[in-house]
N, C-alpha and C positions, 0 to 999 in steps of 0.2 A: 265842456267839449265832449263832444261823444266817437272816438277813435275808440273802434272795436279791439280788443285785443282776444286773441287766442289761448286758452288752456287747455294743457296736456292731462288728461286722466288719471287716476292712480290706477293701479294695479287691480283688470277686473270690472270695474267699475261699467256707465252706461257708454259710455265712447274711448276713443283712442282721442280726437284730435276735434276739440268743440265751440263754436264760436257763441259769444249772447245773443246775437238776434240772427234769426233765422234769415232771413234776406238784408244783406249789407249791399254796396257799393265800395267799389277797390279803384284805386287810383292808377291807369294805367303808364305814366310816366315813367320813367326810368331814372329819376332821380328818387322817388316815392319807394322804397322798396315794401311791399303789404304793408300799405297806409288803406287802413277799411274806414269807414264814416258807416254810420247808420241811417237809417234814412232820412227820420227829421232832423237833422243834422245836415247833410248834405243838401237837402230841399234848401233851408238859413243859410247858406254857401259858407259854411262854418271852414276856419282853414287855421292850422299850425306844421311849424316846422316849416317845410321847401313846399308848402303842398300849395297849388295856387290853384283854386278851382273855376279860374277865369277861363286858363287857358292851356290847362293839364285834362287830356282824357280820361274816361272810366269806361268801368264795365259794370254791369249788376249782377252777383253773385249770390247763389241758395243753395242751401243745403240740398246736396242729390241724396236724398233719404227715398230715393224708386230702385225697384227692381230691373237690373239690362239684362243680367246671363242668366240668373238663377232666382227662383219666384221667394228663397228665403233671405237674400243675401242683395240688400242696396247698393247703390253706384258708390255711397261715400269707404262702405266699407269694404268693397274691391281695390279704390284708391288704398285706402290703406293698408290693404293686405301686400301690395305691391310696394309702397311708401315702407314699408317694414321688412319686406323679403327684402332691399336694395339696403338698408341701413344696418340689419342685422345679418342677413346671409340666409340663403334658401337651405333649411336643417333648425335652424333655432325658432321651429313652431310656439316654444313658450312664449318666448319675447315678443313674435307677430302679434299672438294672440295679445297679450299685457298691451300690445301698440292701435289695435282695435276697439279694444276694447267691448262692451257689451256683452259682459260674461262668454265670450267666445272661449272654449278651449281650445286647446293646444292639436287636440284628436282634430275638432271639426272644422280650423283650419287649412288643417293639411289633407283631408282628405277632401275639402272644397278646391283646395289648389291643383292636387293630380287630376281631379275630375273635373272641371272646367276647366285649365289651363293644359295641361300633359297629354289626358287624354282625347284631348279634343281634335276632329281631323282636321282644322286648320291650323294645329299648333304649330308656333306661338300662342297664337290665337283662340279665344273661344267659339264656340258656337255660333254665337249670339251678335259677331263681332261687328257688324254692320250698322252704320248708323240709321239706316233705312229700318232694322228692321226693329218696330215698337208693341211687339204685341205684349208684353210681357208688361210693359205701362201701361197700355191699354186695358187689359185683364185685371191686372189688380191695380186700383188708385192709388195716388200719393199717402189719403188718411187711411185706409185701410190696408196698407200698407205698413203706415206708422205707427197703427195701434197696435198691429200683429207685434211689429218690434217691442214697444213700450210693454203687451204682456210678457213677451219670454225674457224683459231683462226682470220684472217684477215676481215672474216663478221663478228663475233661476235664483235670484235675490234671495225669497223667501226658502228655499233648499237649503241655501248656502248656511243660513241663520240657524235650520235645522242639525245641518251637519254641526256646526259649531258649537250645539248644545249638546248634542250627541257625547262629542267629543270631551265635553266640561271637565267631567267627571276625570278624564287620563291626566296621572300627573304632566304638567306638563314640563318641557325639555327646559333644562339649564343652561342659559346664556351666560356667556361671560359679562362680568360686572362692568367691564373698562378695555378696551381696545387697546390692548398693551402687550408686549411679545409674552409674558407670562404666562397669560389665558388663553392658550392651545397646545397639542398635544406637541407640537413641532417650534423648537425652540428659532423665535426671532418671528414667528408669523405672525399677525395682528387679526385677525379673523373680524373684527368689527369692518374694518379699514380695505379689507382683500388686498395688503400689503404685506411686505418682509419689511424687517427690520432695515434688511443691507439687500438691495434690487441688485435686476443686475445692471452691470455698468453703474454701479451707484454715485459717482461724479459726475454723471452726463451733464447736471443739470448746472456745474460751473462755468462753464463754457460761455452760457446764454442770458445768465441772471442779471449782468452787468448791462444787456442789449436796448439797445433803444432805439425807437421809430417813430419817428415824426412824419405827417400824411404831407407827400409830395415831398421828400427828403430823399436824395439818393438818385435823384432824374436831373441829368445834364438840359438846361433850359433850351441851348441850341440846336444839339445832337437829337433829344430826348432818349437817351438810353442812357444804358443804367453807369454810376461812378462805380469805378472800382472798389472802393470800400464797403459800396453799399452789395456789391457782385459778393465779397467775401463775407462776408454778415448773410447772405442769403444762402450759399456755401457751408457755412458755420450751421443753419438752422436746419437744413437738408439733415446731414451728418445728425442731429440730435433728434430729428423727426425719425431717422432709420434705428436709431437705437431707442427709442423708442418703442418702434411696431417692434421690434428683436424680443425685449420687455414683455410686451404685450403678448407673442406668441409663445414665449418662453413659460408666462401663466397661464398660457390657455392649456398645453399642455399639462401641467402640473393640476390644473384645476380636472379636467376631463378625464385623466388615466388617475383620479383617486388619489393621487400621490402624499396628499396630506395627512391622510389615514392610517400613520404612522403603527400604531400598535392591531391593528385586522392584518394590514401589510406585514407586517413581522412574525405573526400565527401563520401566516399563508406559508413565507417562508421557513418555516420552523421544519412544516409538513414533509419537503421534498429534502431530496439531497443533496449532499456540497455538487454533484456534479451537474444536476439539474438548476441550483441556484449559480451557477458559474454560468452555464449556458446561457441562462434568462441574463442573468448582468449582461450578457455578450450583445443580447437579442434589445437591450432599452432604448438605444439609439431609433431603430426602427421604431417607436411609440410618437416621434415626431410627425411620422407619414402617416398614419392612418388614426381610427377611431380608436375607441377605446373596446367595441366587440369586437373588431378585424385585429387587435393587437392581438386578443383573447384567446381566439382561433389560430393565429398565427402562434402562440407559444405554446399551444395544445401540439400544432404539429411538430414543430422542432423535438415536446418533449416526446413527441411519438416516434420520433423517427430515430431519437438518441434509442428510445428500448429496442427498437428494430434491429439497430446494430448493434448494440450488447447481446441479443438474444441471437444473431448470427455468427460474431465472433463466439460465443458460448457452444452454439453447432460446428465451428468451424472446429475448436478445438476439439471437441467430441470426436469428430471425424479424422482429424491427427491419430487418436489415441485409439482410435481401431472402434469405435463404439456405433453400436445401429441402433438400442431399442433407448427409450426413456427412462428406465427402473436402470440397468447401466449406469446410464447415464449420472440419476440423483447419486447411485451408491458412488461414481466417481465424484463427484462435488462434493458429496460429504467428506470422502476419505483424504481430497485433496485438502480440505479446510483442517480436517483434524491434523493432518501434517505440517500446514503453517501453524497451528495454535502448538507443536511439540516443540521445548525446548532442545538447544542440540546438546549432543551429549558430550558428558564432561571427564576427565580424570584420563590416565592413562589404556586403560582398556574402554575403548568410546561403545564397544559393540555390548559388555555387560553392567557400564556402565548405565548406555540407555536405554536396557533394561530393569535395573533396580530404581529408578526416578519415577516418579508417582506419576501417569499421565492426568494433567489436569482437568479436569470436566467441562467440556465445551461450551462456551456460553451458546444462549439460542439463539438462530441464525434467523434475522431479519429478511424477508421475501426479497430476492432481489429484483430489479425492471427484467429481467428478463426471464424469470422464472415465471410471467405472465405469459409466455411463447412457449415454453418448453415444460408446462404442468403436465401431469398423467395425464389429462384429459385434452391435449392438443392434438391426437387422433380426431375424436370424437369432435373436436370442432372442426376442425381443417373437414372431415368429411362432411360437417352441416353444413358449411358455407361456401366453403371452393372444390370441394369434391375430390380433396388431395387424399391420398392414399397411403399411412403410414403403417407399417408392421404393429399389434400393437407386441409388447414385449409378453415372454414366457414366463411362468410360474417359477422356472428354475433358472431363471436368467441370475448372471453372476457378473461381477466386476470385472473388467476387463485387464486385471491387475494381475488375477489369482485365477485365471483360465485360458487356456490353450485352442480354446474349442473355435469353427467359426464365428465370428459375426459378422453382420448386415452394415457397409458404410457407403463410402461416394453416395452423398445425396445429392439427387440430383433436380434441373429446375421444376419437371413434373412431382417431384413429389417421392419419386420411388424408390427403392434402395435394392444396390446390384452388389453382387457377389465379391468377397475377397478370395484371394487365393488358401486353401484349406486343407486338409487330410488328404482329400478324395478330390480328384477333378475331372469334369466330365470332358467328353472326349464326342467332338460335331461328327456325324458321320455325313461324309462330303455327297453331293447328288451326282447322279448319275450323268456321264458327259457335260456336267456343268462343271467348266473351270476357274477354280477360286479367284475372287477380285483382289489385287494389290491395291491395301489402301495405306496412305500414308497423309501428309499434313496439306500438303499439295491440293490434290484430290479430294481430301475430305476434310475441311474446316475443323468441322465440329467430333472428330476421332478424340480428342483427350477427353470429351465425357462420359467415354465409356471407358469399362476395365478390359485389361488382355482379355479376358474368356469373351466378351461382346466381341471385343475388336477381330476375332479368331471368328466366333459365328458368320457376323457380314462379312469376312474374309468366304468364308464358305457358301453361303448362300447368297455374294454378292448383293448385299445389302450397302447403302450407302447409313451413315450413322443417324441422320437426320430421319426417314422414313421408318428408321428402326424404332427411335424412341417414341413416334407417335403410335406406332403398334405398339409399345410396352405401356405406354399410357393408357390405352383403352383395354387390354388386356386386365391390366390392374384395375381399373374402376369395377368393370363388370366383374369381376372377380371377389372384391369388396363386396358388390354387391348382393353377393351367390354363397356370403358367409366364408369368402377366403377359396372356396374349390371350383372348378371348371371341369366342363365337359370338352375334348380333343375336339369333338363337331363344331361345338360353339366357339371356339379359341379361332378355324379356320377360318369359319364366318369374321369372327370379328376384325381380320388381319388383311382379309381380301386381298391376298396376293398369290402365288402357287399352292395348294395343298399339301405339296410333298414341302417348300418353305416353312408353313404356317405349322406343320407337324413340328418339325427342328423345333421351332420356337418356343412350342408349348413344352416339346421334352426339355427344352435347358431350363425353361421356368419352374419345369416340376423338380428336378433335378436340385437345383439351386433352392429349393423351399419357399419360392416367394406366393406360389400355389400349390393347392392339392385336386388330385384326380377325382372328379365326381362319378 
């Protein structure tokens, strides 16, 4: 009896989906489900099973081994690039291509799919999509066609042979001996098997194992609908089919984010710290929605944004403590660390007591996340990249512990740093018939960003606070730019607003030290 059957390819190999004889005949019945006959077989009215070839239709079917869309790429194996994107999912390019077959990879799959189907202007659709239109059978034959494929599965073949020798030589990888939870790094996995020990929902499978179905079982003869029994049995399977896909999705995650990788994954963690490894525990759930690069990127950000606000509470407190420049700054972090690492003191005199106790010698202080925002050198960046403008600190600058002197705080969102109240305070001389503007919260939003001696200027020069700081921004850049000093000419210019104003302005600036007179 000559009933065609179909075989599926292995992995690579010359096809995805291959029948023995090139032109069959298919039983078109509907009790026949792919019942093929070859041809002299069918010619002898050869028949098994339901198949009655008296008075059951056919059809004649061939290998579409021609070019429609693309002059490299036949009709059988666009069927099957689509027969494989619907079974596997448009992303799993290995698996289309293993489903193809014909040494296709996994690259020249998907960039045949974006480029005939995606990018195509009748997408959906390709190009080509028309059954009218034959030029492309026309131009190249059936056998020349076929020969082209039969060489490149035969080069590609012969390559492969090569790599593989290539290769010989590398020890090669150690599999485990037996499919048993022992032989993986993750206790209960079966790595042969792509199984756990304990799945989940590992009962599911009680439920159903008892179940039986018999064909035409469970259908009322008169009604024809379904008996209640047979309603709950179908109920029953539903429920075990959903925990099932639950299963299934629950490994595809585990398989895709690495997660079996037990000892790389515990190095990774080793690296960061308990506050960074709390965060990411926080952030895993989210690994179920996305890839395993978009998770990547996504926990890059979180741990960026955690330094951001360590590195601004770290400024914030600076600015509590009265401090403007960066050298401050470290000598306050130091001095504040060496005072948690001092035992307190002991006995009844605690003041000479702790002073006779040895102070212990500091272990060395680990870089913190935010000492990546706040190094000497975050002038020098901030003005490469955003053009921020930071004092940089003096030679003789001192802790803000053990000096009385000014310093530079309220920083503000531009960048800049305005005056505390000091020794010496400067004193706006008001303009001529111009009557000071009453600014309060009302009126002006944005007054708490500036200090009284600001708030006192736009007081005088009827300034609103908002207009102000963009003058003080541009003011500062070019000023950076000019090595810290300005010319009174250039300062009016840059202010564009009254001359006898823009004066004021430059003198509280020069006044205050944030520039010098060129």
């Amino acid at each position: 009896m000559g009933v065609i059957k179909k075989k599926t390819a292995t992995r690579g190999t010359e096809g995805g989906v291959k029948y023995v004889c090139d032109v069959r005949i298919r039983c078109a019945h509907h009790i026949c489900n792919e019942y093929d006959l070859c041809v002299p077989c069918f010619s002898n009215g050869e028949t098994s099973h339901n198949h009655d070839p008296k008075s059951h239709p056919y059809s004649v079917i061939e290998q579409h081994s021609i070019p429609i869309f693309t002059k490299d790429w036949g009709a059988d194996e666009e069927l099957l690039l689509l027969e494989g994107a619907e079974s596997y999912g448009l992303g799993s390019w290995a698996d289309i291509a293993d489903h193809i077959g014909g040494y296709r990879t996994k690259d020249e799959v998907r960039d045949h799919y974006y480029k005939t189907y995606v990018e195509s202007s009748k997408f959906p659709l390709p190009e080509r999509a028309s059954p009218s239109d034959r030029a492309l059978i026309e131009e190249i034959p059936r056998e020349k066609f076929q020969a082209r494929k039969k060489r490149r599965i035969e080069e590609r073949k012969e390559a492969e042979k090569d790599a593989g020798k290539n290769l010989a030589s590398a020890p090669p990888k150690q599999k485990p001996t037996a499919s048993v939870p022992a032989c993986h790094e993750v206790a209960g996995y079966m790595p042969g098997r792509l199984e756990f020990e304990t799945e989940f929902v590992n009962e599911a499978e009680e439920a159903v194992q008892h179940m039986q179905f018999e064909p035409g079982e469970g259908i009322n003869p008169r009604t024809g609908e379904l008996e209640p029994e047979m309603e709950l049995k179908m109920t029953v399977m539903d429920i075990y089919n959903t925990r099932l896909t639950t299963r299934a999705e629950r490994k595809r995650v585990i398989f895709e984010h690495h997660l079996l990788e037990y000892r790389d994954n515990t190095k990774e963690d080793k690296k960061k710290t308990k506050e960074q490894r709390e965060l990411l525990s926080k952030a895993k759930p989210f690994a179920r929605m996305m890839n395993h690069s978009d998770f990547k990127e996504y926990c890059k950000g979180l741990e960026r944004e955690y330094d951001l606000r360590q590195a601004i509470g770290q400024l914030q407190d600076w600015r509590q403590m009265r401090i403007g420049d960066l050298k401050a700054g470290t000598e306050y972090e130091q001095e504040k660390f060496q005072r948690a690492q001092r035992p307190p003191p002991t006995g009844a005199f605690d003041r000479l007591a702790s002073n006779r106790i040895g102070k212990p010698t500091p272990p060395v202080e680990t870089a913190s996340a935010a000492s990546v925002f706040t190094a000497p050198d975050l002038p020098i960046r901030l003005q490469q990249q955003n053009g921020i403008y930071t004092p940089h600190a003096s030679p003789n600058a001192r802790s803000p512990l053990a000096t009385n002197d000014k310093v530079l705080t309220n920083v503000h969102a531009n960048g800049t740093l305005t005056p505390q109240s000091g020794k010496s305070r400067y004193v706006v001389q008001p303009l001529s018939n111009v009557p000071p503007l009453k600014l309060n919260n009302e009126n002006a939003t944005d007054l708490h960003l500036l200090t009284k001696e600001e708030q006192e200027l736009c007081c005088v020069l009827r300034l609103y606070p908002k207009p102000y700081l963009v003058v003080k921004e541009h003011l500062m850049k070019e000023a950076m730019k000019q090595g810290g000093n300005l010319k009174r000419k250039t300062a009016r210019e840059i202010c564009k607003i009254d001359v006898n104003k823009g004066g004021r302005i430059f003198d509280f600036f020069v006044n205050s030290g944030w520039i010098g007179k060129a």
